[in-house]
N, C-alpha and C positions, 0 to 999 in steps of 0.2 A: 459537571463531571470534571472530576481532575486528573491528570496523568500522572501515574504512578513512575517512577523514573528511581534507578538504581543512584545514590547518590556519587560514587564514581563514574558512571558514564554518563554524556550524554545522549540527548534524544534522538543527534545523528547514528551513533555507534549503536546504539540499542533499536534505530530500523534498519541497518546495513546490516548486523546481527540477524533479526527475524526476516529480512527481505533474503538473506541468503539464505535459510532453514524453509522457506517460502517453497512455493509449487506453485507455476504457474501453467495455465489450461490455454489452449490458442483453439477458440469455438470455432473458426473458421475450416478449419480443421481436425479439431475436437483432437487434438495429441496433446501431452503434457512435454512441455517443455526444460529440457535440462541447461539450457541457457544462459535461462535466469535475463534475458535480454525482453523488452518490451517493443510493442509495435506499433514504433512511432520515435518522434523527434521528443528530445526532452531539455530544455530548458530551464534557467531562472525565472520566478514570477518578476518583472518588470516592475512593477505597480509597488511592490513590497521586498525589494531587494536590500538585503542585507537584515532585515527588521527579522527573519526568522530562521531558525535553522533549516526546517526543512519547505523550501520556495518549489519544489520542481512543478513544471507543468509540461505534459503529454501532448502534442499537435501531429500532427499529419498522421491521423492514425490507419492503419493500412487492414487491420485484420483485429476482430473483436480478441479482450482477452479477460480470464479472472486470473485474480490474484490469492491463491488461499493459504492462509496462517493459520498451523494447526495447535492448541495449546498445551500444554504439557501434562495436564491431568482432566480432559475434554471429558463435560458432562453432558453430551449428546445434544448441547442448543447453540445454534449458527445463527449470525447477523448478517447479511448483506449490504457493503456499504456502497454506497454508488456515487462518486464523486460528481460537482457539477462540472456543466460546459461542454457535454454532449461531445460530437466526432469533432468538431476545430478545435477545443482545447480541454482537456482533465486537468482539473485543479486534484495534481498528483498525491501527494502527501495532508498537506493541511484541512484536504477533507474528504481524504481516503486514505493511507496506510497509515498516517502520525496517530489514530484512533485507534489501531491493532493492540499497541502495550495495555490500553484500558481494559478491552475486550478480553484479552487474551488471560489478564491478572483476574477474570470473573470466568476465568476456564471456558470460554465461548470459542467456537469454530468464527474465523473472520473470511469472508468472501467479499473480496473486493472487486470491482472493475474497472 
């Protein structure tokens, strides 16, 4: 699978892009969030710093959330993507929201957690 990427922007600017257009759900609570903040700590991946744009990783998570990308001309099929590393760390981006541009360019609903 490749990612389709705007030849002007990069892959940072094009999920800052869709993570603001973004909606996200706090199940803990089951309210939708106008935030746009996440719940938890967010860092650099250690292991792979600098090697990619998008490095973040999600720890001390406090309260469950999804993450949903809605596509622009959405033909009624949704993916859930569930990044690893359970409640001590979400491997944020690089295998959960950096896959949204794919999804979204095959007009898929994205649900991430």
């Amino acid at each position: 699978m490749g990612f389709i990427m705007n030849k002007d922007r990069s892959l940072n600017e094009m999920m800052l892009s869709l993570f603001n257009k973004s909606t996200i759900v706090d199940l803990s609570s089951e309210t939708i969030s106008e935030s746009k903040s996440l719940s938890g700590r967010i860092y650099q991946d250690p292991e792979h710093n600098g090697e990619f744009e998008l490095d973040r990783v999600l720890t001390d998570i406090y309260a469950p959330q999804l993450i949903i990308f809605l596509p622009d001309k959405p033909n009624g099929t949704g993916i859930l993507i569930i990044p690893g590393g359970g409640y001590q760390a979400v491997m944020l981006d690089k295998e959960g929201t950096a896959l949204a541009p794919e999804f979204l360019s095959q007009e898929l609903y994205i649900i991430c957690s």
